[in-house]
C-alpha positions in Angstrom: 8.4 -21.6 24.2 9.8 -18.1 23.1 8.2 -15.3 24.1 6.4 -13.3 21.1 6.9 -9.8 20.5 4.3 -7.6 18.8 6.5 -4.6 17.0 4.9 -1.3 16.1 6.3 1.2 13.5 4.7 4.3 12.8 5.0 6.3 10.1 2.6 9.4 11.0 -0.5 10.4 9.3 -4.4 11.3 10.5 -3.7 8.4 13.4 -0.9 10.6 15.0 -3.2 14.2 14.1 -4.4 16.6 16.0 -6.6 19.6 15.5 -7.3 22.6 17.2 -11.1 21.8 17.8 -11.8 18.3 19.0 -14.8 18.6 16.8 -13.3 19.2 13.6 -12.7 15.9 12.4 -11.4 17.4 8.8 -9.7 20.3 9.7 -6.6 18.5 11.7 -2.8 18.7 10.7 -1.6 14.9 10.5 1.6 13.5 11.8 2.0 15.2 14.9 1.6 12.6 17.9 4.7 10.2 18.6 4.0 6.2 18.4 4.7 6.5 22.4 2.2 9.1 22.8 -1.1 6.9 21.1 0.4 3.7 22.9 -0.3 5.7 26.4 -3.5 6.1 24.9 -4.6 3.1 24.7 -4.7 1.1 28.0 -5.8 -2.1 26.7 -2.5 -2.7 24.7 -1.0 -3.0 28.1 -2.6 -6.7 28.5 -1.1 -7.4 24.4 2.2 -8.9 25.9 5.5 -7.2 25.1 5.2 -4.5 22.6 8.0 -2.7 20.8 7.4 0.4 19.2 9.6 2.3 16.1 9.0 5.6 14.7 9.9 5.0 11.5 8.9 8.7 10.0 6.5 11.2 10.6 4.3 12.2 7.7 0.8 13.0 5.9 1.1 10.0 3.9 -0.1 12.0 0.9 3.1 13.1 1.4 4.5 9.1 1.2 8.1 9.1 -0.4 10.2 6.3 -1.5 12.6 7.3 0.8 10.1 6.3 3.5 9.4 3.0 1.6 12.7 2.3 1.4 13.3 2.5 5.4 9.7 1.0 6.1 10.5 -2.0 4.3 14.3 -2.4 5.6 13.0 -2.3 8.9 10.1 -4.8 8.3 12.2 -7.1 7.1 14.8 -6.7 9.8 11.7 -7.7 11.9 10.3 -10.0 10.3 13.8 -12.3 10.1 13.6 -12.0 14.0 12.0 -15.5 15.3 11.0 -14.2 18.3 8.7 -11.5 16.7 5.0 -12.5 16.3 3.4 -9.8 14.3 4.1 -6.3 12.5 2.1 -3.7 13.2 2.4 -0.2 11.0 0.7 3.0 11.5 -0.3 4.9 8.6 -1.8 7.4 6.9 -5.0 6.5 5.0 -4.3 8.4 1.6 -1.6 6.3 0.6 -2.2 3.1 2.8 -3.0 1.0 -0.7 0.2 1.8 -2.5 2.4 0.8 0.9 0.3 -2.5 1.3 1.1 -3.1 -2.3 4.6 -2.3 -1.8 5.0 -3.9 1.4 3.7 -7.2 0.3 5.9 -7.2 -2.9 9.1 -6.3 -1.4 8.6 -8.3 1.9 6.8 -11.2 0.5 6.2 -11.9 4.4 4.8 -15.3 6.0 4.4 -13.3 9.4 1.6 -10.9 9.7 2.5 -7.1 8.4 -1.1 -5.1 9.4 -1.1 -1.5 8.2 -3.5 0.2 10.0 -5.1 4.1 10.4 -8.1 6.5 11.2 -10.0 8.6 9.4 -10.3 11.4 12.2 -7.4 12.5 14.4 -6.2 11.3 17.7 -7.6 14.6 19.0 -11.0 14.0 17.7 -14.2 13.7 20.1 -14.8 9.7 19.4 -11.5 9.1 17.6 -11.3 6.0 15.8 -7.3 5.1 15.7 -7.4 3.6 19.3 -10.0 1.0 18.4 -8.0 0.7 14.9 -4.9 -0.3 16.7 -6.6 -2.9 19.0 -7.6 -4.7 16.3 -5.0 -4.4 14.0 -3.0 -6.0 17.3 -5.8 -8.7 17.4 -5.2 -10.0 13.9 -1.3 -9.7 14.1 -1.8 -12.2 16.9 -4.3 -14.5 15.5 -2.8 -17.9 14.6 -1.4 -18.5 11.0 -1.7 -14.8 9.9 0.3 -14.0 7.4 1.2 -11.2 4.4 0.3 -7.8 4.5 -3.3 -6.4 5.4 -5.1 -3.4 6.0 -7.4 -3.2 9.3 -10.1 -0.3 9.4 -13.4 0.1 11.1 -13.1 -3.5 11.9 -12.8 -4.8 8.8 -9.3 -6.9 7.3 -8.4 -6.1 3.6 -5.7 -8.1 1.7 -2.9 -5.8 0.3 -3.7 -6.9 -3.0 -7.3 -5.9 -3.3 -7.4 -3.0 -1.1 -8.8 0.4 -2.0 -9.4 3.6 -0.3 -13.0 4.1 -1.9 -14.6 7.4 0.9 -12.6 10.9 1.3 -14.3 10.7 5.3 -16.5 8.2 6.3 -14.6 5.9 9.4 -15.2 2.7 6.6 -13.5 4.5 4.1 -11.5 1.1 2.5 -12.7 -1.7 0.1 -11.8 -4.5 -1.5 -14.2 -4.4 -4.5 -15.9 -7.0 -5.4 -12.9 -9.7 -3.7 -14.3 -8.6 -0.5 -12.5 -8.3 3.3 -10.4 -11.6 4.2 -12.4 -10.5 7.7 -13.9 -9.1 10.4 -12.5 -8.0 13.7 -15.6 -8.7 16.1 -15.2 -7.8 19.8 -11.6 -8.3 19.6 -11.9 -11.7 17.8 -11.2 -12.4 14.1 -13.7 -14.4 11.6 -12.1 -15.0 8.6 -14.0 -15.3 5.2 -11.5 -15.7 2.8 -7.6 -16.5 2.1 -4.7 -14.5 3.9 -2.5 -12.9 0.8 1.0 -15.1 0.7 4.1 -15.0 -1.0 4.1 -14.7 -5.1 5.4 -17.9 -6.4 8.6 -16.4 -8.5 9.0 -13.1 -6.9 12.5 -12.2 -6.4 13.3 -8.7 -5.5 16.4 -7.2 -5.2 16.8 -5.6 -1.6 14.7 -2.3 -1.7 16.9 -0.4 0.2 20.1 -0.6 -1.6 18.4 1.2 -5.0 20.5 4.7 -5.8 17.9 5.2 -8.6 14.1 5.0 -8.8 12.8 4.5 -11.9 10.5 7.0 -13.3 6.9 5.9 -13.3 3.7 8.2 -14.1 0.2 7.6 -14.6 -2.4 9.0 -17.0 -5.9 8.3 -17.5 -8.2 7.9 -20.7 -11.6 10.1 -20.6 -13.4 12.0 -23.2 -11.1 13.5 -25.7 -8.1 12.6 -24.1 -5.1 13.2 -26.3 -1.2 12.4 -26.3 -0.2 15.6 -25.7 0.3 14.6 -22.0 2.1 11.1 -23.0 4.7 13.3 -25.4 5.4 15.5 -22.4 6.7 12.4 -20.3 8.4 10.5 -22.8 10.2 14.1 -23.4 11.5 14.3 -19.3 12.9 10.5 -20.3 10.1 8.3 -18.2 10.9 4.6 -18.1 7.4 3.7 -17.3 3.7 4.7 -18.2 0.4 2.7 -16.4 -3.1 4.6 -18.4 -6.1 3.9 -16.7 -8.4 3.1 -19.1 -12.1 3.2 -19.6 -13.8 0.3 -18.9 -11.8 -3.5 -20.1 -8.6 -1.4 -20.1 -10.2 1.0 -23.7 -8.6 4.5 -24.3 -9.1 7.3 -26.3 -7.9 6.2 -29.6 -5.7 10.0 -29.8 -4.4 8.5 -26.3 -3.5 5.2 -27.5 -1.6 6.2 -30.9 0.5 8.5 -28.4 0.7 5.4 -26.1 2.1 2.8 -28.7 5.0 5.4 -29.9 6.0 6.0 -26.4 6.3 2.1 -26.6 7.9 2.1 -29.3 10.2 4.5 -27.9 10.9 2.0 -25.6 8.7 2.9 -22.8 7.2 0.1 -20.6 3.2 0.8 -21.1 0.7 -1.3 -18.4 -2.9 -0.5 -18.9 -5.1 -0.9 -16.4 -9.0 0.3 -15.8 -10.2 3.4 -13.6 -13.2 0.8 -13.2 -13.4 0.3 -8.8 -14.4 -3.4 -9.3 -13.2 -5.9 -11.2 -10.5 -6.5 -13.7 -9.3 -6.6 -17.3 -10.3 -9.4 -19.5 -7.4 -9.8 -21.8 -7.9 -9.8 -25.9 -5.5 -11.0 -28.7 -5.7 -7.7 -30.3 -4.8 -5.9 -26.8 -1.2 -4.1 -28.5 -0.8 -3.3 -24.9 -0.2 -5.5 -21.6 -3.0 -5.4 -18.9 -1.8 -5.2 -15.4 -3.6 -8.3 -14.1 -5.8 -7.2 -11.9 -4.2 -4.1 -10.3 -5.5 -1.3 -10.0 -4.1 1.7 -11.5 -1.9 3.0 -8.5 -0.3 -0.7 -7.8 0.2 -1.6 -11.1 2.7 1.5 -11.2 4.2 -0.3 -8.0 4.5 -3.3 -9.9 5.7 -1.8 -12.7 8.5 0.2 -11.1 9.9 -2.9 -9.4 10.0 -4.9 -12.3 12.3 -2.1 -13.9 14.4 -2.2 -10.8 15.1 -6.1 -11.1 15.4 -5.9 -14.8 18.4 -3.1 -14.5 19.7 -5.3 -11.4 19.6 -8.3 -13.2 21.4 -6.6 -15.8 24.3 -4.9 -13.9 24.9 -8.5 -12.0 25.5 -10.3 -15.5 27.4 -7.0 -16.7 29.5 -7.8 -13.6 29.8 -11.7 -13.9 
């Protein structure tokens, strides 16, 4: 039998913080304790089997880049093609953690465990929350037949496709709306309720890491006289890609929308989606705009952006042939 690694990459945030007082649990700068540093913290890990540990970058990840993506994934992939590796863990800010899952799970499409985990107060807090964070997150990258990419927080296991940081401070600050947690991390034991996220059937993406160019995505939201004047200003700078959040089933502001449809037929990709926490967009025939199938506004952006990067690699390669 080989023997199964457990790797560790870090990239920073409230996990790694520290703050002058150890009773100011807001008032902390993040990203300043090595991966080393919290392993030493944490005893337990010790009994875990071997663990390697990466620092993969060290940032608030309100701060996340696609630089950083780009190098998060590479590595998780070199990782996850070794046979003799068990699990992934990551360490992550919480501000960001959804888009990363999101990312993560698209661009590694992984059959091994990837869990992203984080803490809400910093490592220098009274009753910090990241040590217990890690030994669960370490618990479900070792439970039999995990797979995909999951989020681990205050004990509870969130898919990367449901996801949502839903509280600015409380230590359960994640959701999954109304798809709920795949589980629960009791006592160091997982109970599963639900399915772990797998690979989409079809996905082929082009390796992340290679990309010279982004494309340019942005975001704008419909609310109460909401106008185009923000959508003109965008399709000016020569966006490729717009995702509105809409008002309830995916609705906008009908001065929003007009500006919407030029940019689209400009030639702009437009994806609209719902500022609505739970559920998702019922699609009608008169919809002149595609819904993002489920996604919430922040991944469907994700989605969106990759999409663009396999259509322009799909074109170069036939350019090429």
């Amino acid at each position: 039998m080989k023997h199964r690694k457990l790797i560790i990459l870090a990239t920073g945030g409230t996990i790694a913080g520290k703050a002058d007082d150890a009773a100011d649990n807001i008032g902390y700068t993040a990203a300043q304790v090595g991966i080393e540093q919290l392993l030493e913290a944490i005893p337990a890990l010790a009994a875990s089997g071997l663990i390697i540990s990466e620092q993969v970058s060290q940032i608030d990840s309100k701060d996340m880049s696609f630089e950083v993506w780009a190098r998060l994934a590479a590595r998780t992939r070199h990782f996850l093609a070794d046979d003799d590796v068990q699990g992934i863990v990551i360490t992550h800010g919480t501000d960001t953690l959804e888009e990363t899952a999101y990312f993560l799970q698209l661009t590694c499409q992984p059959t091994k465990p990837v869990v992203i985990t984080c803490a809400m107060r910093p490592a220098t807090a009274l009753a910090p929350d990241g040590p217990q964070n890690m030994m669960d997150a370490v618990a479900v990258a070792k439970h039999p037949g995990a797979c995909g990419v999951v989020a681990v927080c205050a004990g509870s296991v969130h898919s990367a496709l449901d996801v949502q940081k839903v509280h600015p401070y409380k230590l359960d600050a994640f959701s999954s709306g109304d798809a709920g947690p795949i589980g629960y991390v009791e006592e160091g034991q997982l109970r599963l309720v639900r399915n772990w996220p797998v690979p989409q059937a079809g996905a082929d993406y082009f390796a992340i890491e290679k990309i010279s160019k982004w494309p340019r995505v942005e975001i704008v939201m419909s609310y109460a006289g909401a106008n185009a004047l923000m959508v003109q200003a965008l399709v000016s700078q020569g966006l490729q890609g717009l995702v509105v959040a809409g008002t309830g089933n995916g609705t906008m502001h009908e001065n929003l929308q007009a500006g919407l449809l030029d940019a689209q037929t400009a030639g702009v990709r437009v994806v609209r989606a719902t500022r609505c926490i739970d559920g998702r967009i019922l699609p009608l025939s008169v919809n002149a705009i595609e819904d993002s199938h489920g996604l919430s506004p922040v991944k469907a952006r994700i989605a969106l952006m990759l999409a663009l990067i396999n259509e322009e690699a799909r074109s170069s390669t036939l350019g090429s042939a």
